[in-house]
VOBA-1610 file (N, C-alpha, C; in pm, whole numbers, padded with zeros to 5 digits, always signed):
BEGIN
Unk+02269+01187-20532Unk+02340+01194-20405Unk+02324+01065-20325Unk+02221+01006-20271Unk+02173+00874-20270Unk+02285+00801-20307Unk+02284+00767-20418Unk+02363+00656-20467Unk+02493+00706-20506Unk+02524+00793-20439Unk+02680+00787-20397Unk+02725+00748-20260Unk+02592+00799-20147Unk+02588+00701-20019Unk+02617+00581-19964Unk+02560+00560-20094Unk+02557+00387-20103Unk+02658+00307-20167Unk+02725+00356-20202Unk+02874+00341-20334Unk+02937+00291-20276Unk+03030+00191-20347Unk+03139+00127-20252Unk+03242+00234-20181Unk+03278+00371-20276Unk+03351+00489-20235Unk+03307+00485-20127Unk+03208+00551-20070Unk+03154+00614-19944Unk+03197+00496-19848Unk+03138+00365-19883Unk+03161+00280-19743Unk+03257+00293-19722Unk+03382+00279-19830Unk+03506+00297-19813Unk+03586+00425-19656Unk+03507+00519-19765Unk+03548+00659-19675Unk+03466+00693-19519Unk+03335+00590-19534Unk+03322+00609-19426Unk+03421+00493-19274Unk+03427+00410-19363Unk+03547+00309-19299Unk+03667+00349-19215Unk+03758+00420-19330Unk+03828+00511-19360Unk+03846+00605-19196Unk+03774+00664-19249Unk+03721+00799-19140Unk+03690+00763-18963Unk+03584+00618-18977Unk+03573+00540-18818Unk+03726+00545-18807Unk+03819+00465-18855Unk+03944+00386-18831Unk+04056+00496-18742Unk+04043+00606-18862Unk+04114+00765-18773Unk+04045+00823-18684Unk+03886+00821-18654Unk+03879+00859-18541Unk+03911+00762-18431Unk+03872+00654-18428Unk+03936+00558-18328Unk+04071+00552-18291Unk+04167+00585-18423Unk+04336+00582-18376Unk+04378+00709-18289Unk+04255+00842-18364Unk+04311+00971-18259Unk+04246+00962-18121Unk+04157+00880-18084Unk+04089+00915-17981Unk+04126+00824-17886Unk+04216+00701-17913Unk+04289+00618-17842Unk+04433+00672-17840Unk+04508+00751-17902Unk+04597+00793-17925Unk+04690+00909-17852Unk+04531+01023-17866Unk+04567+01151-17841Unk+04508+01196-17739Unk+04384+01178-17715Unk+04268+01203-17627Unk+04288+01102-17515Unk+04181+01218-17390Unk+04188+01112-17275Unk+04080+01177-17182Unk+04033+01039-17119Unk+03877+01072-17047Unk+03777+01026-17133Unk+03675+01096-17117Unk+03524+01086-17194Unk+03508+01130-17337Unk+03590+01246-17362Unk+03622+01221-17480Unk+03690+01147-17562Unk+03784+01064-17541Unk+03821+00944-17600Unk+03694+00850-17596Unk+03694+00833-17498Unk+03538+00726-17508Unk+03410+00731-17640Unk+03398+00900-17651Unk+03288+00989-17729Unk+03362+00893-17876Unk+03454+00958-17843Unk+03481+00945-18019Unk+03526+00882-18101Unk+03582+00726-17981Unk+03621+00607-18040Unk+03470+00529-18038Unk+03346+00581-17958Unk+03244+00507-18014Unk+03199+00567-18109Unk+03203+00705-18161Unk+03166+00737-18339Unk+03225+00697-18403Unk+03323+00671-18396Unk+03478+00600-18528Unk+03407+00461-18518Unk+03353+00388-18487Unk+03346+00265-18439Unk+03167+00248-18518Unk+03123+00357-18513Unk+02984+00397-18555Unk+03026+00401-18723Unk+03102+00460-18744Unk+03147+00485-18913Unk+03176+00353-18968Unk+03278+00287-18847Unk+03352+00152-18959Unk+03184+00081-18976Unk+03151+00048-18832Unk+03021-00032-18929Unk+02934+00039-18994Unk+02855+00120-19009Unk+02824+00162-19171Unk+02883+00149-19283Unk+02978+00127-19283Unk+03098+00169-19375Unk+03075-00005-19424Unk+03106-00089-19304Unk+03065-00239-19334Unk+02958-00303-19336Unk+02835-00231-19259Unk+02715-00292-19337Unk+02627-00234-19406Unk+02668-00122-19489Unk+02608-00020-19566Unk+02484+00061-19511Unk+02521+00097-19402Unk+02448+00137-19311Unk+02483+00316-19314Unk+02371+00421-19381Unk+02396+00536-19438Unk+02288+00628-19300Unk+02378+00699-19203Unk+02251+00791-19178Unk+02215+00875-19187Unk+02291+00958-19318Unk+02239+01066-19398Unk+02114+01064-19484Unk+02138+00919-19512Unk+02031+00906-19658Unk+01918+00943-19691Unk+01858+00933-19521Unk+01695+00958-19523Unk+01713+01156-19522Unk+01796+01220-19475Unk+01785+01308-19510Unk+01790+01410-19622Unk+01839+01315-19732Unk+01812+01310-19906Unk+01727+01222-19959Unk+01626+01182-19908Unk+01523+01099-19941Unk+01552+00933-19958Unk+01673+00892-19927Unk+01683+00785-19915Unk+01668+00683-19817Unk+01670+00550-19835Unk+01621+00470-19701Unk+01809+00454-19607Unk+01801+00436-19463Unk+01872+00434-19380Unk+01978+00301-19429Unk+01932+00204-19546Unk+02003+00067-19510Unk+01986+00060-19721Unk+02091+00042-19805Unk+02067-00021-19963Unk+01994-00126-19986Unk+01923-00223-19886Unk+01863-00338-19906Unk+01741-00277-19949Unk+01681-00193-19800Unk+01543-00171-19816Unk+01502-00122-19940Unk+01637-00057-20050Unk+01535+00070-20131Unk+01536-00039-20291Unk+01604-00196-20251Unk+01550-00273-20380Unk+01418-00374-20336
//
């Protein structure tokens, strides 16, 4: 499971996933919730770009692919 976290897939999808929450929450939403959830979309793209996982440690993996070589 780990090292599907870490997979180019996942960054992908977590990319992916920031990009649409940012388009619905600038889009559709308005107030504080737009705010909420264009800064999680925004939270995804960079993980997504610096392989930055914060599930991992909760499958025994480290938070970042550098640390665990």
């Amino acid at each position: 499971m780990v090292d599907f976290l870490f997979s180019g897939t996942a960054r992908v999808i977590r990319a992916v996933i920031g990009a649409l929450l940012i388009f619905w929450a600038y889009h559709s939403l308005a107030g504080i919730g737009r705010d909420i959830i264009g800064i999680v979309g925004l939270i995804f793209v960079l993980s997504g770009l610096v392989n930055f996982c914060g599930l991992a440690p909760l499958f025994g993996g480290p938070f970042m692919r550098r640390a665990s070589k």
